[in-house]
C-alpha positions as CSV (number, residue, x, y, z in Angstrom):
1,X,-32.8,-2.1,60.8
2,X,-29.9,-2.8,59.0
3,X,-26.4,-0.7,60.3
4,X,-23.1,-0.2,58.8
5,X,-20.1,-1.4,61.3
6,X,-16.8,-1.2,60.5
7,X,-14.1,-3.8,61.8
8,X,-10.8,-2.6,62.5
9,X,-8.0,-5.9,62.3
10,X,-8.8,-9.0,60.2
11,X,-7.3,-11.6,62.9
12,X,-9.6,-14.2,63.9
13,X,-11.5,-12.3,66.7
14,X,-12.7,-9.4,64.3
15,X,-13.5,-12.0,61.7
16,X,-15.2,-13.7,63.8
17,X,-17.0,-10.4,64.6
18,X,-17.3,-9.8,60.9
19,X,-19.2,-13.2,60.4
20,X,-21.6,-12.8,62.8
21,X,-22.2,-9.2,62.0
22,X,-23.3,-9.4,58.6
23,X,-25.3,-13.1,59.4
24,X,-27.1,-10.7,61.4
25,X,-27.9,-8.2,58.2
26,X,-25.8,-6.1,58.4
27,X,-23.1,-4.0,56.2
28,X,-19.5,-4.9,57.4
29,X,-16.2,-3.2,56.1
30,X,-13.3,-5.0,57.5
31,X,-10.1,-3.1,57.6
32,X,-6.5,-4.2,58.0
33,X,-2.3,-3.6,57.7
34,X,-2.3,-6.8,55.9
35,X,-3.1,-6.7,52.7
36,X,-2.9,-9.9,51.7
37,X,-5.8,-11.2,54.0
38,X,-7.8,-8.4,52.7
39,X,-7.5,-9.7,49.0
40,X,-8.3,-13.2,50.0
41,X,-11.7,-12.0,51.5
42,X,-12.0,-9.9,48.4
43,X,-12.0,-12.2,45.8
44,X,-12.6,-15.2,48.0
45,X,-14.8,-14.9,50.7
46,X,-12.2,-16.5,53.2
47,X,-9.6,-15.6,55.4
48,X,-8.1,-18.6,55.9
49,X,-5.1,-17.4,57.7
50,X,-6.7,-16.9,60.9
51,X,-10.4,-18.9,60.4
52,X,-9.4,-21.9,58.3
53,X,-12.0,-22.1,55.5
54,X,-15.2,-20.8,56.6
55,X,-16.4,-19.0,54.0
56,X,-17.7,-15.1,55.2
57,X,-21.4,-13.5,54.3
58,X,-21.2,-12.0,51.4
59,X,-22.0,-8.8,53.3
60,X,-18.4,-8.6,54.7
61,X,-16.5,-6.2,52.3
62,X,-12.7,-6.3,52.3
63,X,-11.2,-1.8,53.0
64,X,-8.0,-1.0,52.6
65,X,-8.6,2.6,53.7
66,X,-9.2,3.0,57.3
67,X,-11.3,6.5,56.8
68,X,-13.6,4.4,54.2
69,X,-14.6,1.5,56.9
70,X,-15.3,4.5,59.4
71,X,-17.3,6.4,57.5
72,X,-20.9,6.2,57.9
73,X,-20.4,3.2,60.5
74,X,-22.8,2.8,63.5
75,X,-20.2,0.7,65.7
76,X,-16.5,0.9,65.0
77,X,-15.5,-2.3,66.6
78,X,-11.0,-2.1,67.1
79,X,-10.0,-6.0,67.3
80,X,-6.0,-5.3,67.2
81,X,-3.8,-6.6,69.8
82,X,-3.7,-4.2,72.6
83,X,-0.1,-3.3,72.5
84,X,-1.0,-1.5,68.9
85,X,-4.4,-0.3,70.0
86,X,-3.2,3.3,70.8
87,X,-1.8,3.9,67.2
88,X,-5.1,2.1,65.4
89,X,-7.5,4.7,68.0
90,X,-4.8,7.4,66.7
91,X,-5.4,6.9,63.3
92,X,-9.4,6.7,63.9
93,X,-9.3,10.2,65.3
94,X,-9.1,11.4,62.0
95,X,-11.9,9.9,60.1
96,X,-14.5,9.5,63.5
97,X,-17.0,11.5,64.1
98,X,-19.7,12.3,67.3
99,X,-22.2,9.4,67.9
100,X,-20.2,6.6,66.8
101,X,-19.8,3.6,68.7
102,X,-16.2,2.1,69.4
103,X,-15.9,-1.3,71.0
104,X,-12.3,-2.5,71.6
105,X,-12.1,-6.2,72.2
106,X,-8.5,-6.1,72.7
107,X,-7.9,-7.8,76.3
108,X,-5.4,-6.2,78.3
109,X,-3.6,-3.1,79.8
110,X,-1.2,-0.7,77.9
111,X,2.5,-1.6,78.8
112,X,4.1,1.3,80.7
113,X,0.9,3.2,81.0
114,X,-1.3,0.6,82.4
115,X,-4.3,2.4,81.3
116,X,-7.4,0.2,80.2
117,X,-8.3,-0.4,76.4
118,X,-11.3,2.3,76.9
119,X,-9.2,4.7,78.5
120,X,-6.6,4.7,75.9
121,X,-9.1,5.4,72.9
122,X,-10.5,8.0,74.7
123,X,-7.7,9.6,75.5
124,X,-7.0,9.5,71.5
125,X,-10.6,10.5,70.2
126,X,-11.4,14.1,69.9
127,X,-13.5,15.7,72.3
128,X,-17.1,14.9,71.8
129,X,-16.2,11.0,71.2
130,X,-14.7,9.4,73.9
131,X,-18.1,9.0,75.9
132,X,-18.8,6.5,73.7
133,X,-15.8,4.1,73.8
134,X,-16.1,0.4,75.5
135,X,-15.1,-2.8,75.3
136,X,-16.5,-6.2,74.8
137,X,-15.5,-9.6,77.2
138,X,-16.3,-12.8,78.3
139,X,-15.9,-16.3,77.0
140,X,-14.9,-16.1,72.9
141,X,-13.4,-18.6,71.2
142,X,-13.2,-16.8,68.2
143,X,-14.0,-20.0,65.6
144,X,-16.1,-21.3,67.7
145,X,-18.1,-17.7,67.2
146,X,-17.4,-17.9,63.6
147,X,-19.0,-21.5,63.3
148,X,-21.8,-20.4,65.4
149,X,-22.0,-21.8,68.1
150,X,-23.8,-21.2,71.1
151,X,-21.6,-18.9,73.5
152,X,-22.5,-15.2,75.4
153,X,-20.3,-12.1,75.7
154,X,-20.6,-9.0,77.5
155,X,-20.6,-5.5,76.4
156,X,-19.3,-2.6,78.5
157,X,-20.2,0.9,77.8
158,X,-21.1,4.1,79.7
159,X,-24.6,4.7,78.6
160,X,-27.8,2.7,78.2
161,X,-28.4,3.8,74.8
162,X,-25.3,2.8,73.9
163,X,-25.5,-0.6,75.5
164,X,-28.2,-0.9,73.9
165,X,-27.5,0.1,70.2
166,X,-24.2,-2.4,70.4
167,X,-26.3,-5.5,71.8
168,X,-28.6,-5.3,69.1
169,X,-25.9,-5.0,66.4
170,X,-24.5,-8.2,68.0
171,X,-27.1,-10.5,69.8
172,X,-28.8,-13.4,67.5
173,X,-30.0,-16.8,68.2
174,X,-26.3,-17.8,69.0
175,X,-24.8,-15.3,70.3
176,X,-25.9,-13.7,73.5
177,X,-25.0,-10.5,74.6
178,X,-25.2,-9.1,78.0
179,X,-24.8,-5.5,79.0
180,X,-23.0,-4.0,81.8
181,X,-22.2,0.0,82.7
182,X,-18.9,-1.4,84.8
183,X,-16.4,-1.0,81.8
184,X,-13.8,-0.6,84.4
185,X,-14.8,-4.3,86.2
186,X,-15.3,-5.5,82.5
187,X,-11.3,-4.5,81.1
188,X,-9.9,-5.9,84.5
189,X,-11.3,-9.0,84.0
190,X,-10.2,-9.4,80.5
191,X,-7.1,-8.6,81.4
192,X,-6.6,-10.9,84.9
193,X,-8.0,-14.1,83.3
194,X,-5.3,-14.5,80.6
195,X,-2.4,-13.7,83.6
196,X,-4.7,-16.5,85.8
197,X,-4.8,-18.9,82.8
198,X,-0.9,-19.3,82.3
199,X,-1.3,-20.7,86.3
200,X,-4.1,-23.4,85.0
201,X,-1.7,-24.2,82.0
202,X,1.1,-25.2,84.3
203,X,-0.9,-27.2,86.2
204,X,-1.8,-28.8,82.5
205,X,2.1,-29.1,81.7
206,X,2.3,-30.8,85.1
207,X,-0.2,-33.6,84.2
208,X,-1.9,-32.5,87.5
209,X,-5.8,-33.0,86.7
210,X,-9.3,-31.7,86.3
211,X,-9.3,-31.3,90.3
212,X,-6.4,-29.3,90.9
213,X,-7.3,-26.5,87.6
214,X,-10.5,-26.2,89.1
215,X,-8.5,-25.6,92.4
216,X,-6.0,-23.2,91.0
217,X,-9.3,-21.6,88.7
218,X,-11.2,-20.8,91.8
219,X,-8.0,-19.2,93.6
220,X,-7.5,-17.4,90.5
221,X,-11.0,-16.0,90.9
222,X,-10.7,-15.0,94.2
223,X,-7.4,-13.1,93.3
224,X,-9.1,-11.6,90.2
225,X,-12.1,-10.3,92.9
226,X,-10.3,-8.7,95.0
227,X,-7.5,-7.2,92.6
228,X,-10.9,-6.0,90.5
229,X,-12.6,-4.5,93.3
230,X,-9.3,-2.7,94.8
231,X,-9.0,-1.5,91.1
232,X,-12.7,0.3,91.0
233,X,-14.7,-3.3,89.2
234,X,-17.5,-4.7,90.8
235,X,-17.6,-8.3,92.6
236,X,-20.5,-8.9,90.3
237,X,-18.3,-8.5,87.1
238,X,-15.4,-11.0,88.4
239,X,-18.6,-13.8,89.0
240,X,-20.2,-13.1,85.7
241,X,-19.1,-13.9,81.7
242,X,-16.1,-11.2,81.9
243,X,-14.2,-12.9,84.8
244,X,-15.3,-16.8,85.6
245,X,-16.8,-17.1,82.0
246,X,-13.8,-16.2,80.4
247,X,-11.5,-17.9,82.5
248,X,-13.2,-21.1,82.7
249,X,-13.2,-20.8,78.7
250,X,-9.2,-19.5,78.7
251,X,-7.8,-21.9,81.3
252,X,-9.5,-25.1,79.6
253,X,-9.4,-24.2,76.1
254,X,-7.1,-25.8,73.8
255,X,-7.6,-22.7,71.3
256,X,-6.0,-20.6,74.8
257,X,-2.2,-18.9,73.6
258,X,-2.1,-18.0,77.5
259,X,-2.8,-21.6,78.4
260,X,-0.1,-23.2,76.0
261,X,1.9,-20.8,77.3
262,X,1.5,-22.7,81.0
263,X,1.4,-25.8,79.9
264,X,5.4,-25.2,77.6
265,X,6.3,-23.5,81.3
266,X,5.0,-26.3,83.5
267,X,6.9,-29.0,80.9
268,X,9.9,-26.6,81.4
269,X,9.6,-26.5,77.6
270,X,10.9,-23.0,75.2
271,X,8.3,-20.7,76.5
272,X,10.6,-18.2,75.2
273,X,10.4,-19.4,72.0
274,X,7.1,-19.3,72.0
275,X,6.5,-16.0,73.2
276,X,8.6,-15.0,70.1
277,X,5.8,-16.3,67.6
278,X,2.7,-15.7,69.5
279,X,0.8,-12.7,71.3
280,X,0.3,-13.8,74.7
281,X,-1.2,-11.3,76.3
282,X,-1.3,-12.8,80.0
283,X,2.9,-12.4,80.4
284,X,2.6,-8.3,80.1
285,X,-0.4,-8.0,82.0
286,X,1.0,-10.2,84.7
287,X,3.2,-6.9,85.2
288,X,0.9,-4.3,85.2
289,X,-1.4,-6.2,87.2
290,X,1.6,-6.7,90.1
291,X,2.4,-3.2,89.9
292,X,-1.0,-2.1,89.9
293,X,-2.4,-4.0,92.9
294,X,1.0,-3.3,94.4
295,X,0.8,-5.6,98.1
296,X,0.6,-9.4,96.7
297,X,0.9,-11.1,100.0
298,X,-2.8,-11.8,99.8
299,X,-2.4,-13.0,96.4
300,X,-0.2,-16.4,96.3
301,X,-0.7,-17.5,93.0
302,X,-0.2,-13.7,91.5
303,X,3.1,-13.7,93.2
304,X,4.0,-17.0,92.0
305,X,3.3,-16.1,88.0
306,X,5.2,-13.2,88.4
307,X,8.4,-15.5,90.0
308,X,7.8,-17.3,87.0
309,X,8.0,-15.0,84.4
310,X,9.7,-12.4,85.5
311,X,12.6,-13.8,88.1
312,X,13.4,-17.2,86.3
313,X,11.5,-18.8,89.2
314,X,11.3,-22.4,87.7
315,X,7.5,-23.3,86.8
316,X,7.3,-26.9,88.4
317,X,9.0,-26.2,91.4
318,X,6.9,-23.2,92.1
319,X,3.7,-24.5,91.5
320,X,4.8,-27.6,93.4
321,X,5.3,-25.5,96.3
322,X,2.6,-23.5,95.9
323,X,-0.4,-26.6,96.2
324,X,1.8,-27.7,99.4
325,X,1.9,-24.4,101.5
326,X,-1.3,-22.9,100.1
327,X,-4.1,-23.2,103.2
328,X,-7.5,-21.3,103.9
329,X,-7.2,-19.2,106.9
């Protein structure tokens, strides 16, 4: 049956989204602040800003109003960077209404707050549709999506029906979608694997090889497990496609902002500068995470991001350090 969805943010992720959306039959409004990307899938068919030139199904339609994507939409998916996902769920509060699906696939925590991406649309919502806000996770390359390639994500929602209504909006030949009711294990993960992929960049800007990223990755998990599970996420949702999938995919990836960001750190390049031009999520989470979790002395490589970003810890020398004193007990 074919649905109406509505896409909130026309960066390459809800493009991506978009794309497969309508491939799959169905109606897709795709709303953003930038207008000029809007046009260009208007009269065009492209947004070649964020997806080069892959031209979109003919069922994506280009919305300038936020209240006209909404309305009538089965799944209201928000694809906005997280830091701005508060005002976008704001401004949906007005035009949603009781039974629609959101799916945020912003990966993060709210600076200051450090409430989840769920929690902070539901806290916007009006009563009555907050119970069915969730997020989506796990390994996306968002042109690789766009292109169709074989990949699987993972949904997060609080009720089956839910689950299920979202997965069949989504799922097709090439993309797999899982399910999972641990939306809390699902938005931790999200969020740790970009803060644990800046450590595998370093190790990149260090010229340090395959062997010592898978080292650092499988640390990284460990530190993601129990950070997850302290946090209220299960041990099954750090070992699945929101927390090794995506890290594997954001720690190796070329594509990965929070990778390049490691890799301009561990060549003590201008990370700063880079931080100035791109939205690396990892660097702001890194802090909610520490402050969250609050005892890092069983979490080495935690400790050592947060050195590195935060208290002008050089990135060599502290990853240096870090591969000669680290030991298993």
């Amino acid at each position: 049956m074919s649905e109406s969805v509505a896409v909130l943010g026309a960066g390459n992720m809800g493009t991506a989204l978009a794309q497969v959306i309508a491939s799959n039959g169905h109606h897709v409004r795709l709303w953003s602040i930038e207008h000029d990307v809007l046009e260009e899938v208007r009269d065009h068919h492209l947004n070649s800003r964020y997806l080069e030139d892959i031209p979109l199904n003919e069922r994506v339609e280009a919305v300038w109003e936020m209240s006209a994507a909404v309305e009538g939409a089965r799944l209201v998916i928000i694809s906005v960077p997280s830091q701005v996902v508060r005002a976008v769920a704001a401004d949906l509060a007005n035009a949603i209404k009781p039974g629609q699906l959101v799916l945020c696939v912003a990966k993060g925590l709210e600076a200051g707050s450090h409430r989840r991406m769920s929690e902070v649309i539901s806290a916007e919502l009006p009563d009555g549709c907050a119970a069915f806000a969730g997020s989506m996770g796990g390994p996306a390359i968002a042109i690789e999506m766009a292109r169709g390639q074989p990949m699987a994500v993972v949904i997060g929602l609080p009720g089956a029906d839910e689950r299920g209504a979202c997965q069949a909006i989504l799922q097709n030949n090439h993309l797999k979608v899982q399910t999972t009711a641990d939306v809390t294990g699902l938005e931790l993960c999200s969020t740790l694997k970009n803060v644990y992929a800046i450590a595998l960049g370093i190790a990149d800007g260090l010229h340090l090889g395959t062997n010592t990223k898978a080292f650092l990755a499988t640390v990284g998990i460990d530190e993601m497990c129990e950070i997850a599970t302290r946090l209220g996420g299960q041990r099954e949702t750090v070992f699945g496609l929101a927390g090794l999938g995506d890290l594997l995919t954001t720690g190796f990836s070329a594509h990965s902002r929070n990778r390049t960001l490691g890799e301009r750190l561990g060549k003590a390049a201008d990370w700063q500068g880079f931080l100035r031009t791109n939205t690396v999520e990892g660097v702001t989470a890194c802090r909610s995470i520490k402050e969250l979790a609050g005892d890092t002395s069983g979490l080495p490589l935690l400790a050592l991001l947060y050195g590195v970003l935060f208290d002008e810890a050089p990135a060599p020398a502290a990853m240096r350090r870090f591969l000669e004193t680290f030991s298993y007990a």
